[in-house]
MARLOVO-585669 format. One record per residue (C-alpha): residue number from 1; residue in three letters; z, x, y. Coordinates in pm, 1 decimal. Layout:
{NUM, ALA, {Z, X, Y}},
...
***
This chain:
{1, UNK, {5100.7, 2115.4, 14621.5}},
{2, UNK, {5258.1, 1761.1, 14704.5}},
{3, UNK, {4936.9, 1581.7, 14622.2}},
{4, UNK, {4821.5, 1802.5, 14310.3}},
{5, UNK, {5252.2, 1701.3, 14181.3}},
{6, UNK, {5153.5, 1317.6, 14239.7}},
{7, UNK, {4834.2, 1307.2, 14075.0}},
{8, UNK, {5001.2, 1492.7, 13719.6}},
{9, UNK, {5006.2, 1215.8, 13577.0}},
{10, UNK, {4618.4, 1163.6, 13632.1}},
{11, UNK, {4563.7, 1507.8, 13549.9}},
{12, UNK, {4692.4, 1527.2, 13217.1}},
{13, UNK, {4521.2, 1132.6, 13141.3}},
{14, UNK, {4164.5, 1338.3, 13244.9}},
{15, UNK, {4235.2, 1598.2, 13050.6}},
{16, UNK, {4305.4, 1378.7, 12697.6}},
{17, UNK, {3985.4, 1173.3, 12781.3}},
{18, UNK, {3781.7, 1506.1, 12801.7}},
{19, UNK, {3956.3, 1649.3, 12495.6}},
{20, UNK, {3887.6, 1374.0, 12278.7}},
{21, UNK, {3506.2, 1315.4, 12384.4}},
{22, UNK, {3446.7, 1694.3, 12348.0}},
{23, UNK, {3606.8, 1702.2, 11999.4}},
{24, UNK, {3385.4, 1361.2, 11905.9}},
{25, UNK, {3108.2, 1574.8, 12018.6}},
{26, UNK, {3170.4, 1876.6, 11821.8}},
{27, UNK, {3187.7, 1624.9, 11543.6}},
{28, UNK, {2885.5, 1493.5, 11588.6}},
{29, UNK, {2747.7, 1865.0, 11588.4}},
{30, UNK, {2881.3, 1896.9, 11276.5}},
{31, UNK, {3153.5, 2118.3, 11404.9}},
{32, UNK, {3432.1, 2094.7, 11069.9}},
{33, UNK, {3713.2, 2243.1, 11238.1}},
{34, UNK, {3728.6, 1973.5, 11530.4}},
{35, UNK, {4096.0, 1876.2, 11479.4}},
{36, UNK, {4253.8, 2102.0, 11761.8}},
{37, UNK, {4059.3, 1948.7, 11995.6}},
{38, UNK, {4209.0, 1591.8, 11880.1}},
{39, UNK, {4517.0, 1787.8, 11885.1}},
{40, UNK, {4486.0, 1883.8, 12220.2}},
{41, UNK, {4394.6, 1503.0, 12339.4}},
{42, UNK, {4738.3, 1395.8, 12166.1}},
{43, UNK, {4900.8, 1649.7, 12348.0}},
{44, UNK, {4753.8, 1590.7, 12709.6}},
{45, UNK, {4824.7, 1173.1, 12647.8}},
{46, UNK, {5159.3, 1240.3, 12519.3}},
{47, UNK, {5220.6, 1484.4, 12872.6}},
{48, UNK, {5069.7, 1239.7, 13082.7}},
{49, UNK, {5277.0, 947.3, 12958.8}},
{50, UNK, {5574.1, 1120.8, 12980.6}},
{51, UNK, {5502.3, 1161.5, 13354.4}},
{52, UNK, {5376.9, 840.0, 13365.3}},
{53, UNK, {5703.7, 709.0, 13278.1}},
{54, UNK, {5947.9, 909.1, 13546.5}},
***
């Protein structure tokens, strides 16, 4: 649990990367309603930088 705590930061960076190339690729698809995945991305970067920061 100590090591998964430590990596968080990591985690939630993953997480925004893999977000934002899965809602590029439902754009290319021609997926219209892509924006929660963009969402999502803003939402995992904004996590992980806040436990960037501590």
């Amino acid at each position: 649990m100590r090591a998964f705590l430590a990596n968080l930061e990591a985690l939630f960076l993953a997480l925004a990367f893999g977000s934002l190339l899965f809602g590029l690729l439902a754009r290319l698809l021609g997926v219209r309603q892509a924006w929660p995945f963009f969402l999502l991305a803003a939402l995992f970067l904004a996590l992980g930088l806040f436990f960037g920061l501590k």
